[in-house]
N, C-alpha and C positions, 0 to 999 in steps of 0.2 A: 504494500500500500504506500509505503514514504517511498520507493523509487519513483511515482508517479509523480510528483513533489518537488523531485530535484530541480527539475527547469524553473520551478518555482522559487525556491529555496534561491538559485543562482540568479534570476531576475532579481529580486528584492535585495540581492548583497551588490549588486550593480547599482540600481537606483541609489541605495545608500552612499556608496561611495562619490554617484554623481553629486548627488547632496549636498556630501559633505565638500566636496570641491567647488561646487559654485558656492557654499555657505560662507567656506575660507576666501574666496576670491569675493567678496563682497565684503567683506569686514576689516576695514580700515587697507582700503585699496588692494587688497592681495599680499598686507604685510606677511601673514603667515602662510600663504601659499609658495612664495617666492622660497622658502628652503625646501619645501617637498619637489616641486619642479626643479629646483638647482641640481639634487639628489636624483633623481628620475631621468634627466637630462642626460648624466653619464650614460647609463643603457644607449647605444648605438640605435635601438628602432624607435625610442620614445624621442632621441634628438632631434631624429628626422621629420618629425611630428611635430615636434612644437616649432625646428626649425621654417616647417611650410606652415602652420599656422601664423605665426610673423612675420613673417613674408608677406603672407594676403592680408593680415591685419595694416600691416603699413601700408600695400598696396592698397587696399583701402581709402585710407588717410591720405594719404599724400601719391599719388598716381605717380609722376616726377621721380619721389624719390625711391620708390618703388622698382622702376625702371631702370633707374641709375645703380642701383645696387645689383641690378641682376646681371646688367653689363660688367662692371666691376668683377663680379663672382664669375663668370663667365672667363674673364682677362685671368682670372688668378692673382687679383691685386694685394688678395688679404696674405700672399707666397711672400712676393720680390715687391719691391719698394718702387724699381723701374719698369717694373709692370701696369703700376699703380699709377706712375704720371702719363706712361704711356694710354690708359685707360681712362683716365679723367681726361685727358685731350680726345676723347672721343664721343664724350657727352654735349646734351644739347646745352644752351645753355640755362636752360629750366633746371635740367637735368642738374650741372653743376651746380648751381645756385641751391637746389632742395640737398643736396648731398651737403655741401659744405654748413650751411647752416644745421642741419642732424649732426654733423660731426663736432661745430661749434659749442652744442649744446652738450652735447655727450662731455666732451672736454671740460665744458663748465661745470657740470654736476660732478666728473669725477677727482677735480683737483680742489675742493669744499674745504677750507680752515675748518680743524678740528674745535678748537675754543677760542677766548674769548679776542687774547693776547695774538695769535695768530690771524684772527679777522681784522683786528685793529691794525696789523704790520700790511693785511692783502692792500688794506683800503688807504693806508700809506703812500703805499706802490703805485697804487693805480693814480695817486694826486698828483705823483711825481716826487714825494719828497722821500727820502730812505728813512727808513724803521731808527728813531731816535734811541740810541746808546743806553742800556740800562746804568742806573745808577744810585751810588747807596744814600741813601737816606742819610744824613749828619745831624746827629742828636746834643 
């Protein structure tokens, strides 16, 4: 009688899981998704998966940059560095334009001052003046 069941059994442990995966990708933007996917990603078939999910999800978004990156992966840019120029000289210039801004931005979010002293030295920087000389206090 419970073999009849099992398809049962195995739908309902399916659904849960989707569940629980859209439940985490909805609760504070996918913070806690993002390490089970990070994890899952190693697996060679699920890469490939989430790799063409992203893909079409940007392609989506931004059509331009979409394109430009398949070109790109196409040249083997992400190999050889002179791949890479060569391969951006082949883009439109939409194309260029949405790539270098995605790249812009990638760049800004991944160089982020840790705390408070280090944001006060970025913002220094960018005034033009150099990060002024610690020094001790005379009591």
């Amino acid at each position: 009688m419970l073999i009849y069941l099992i398809p049962v059994f195995v739908l309902a442990a399916l659904v849960l899981v989707m569940g629980l995966f859209v439940l985490l990708g909805r609760i504070k933007g996918g913070k806690y998704l993002r390490p089970i996917v990070a994890f899952l990603s190693k697996v060679p078939l699920f890469r490939k998966g989430f790799e063409r999910m992203s893909e079409a999800a940007i392609e989506r978004y931004n059509p331009d940059l979409g394109s430009a990156m398949k070109k790109l992966k196409r040249a083997g840019a992400d190999r050889d560095p002179m791949q890479a120029q060569k391969a951006l000289s082949t883009l439109t210039t939409d194309e260029r334009k949405a790539y270098m801004e995605a790249a812009g931005q990638q760049q800004g979010t991944a160089e982020q001052p840790m705390n408070r002293q280090q944001r006060r030295a970025m913002e220094r920087m960018q005034k033009g003046k150099m990060p002024a000389p610690q020094q001790k206090r005379v009591k």
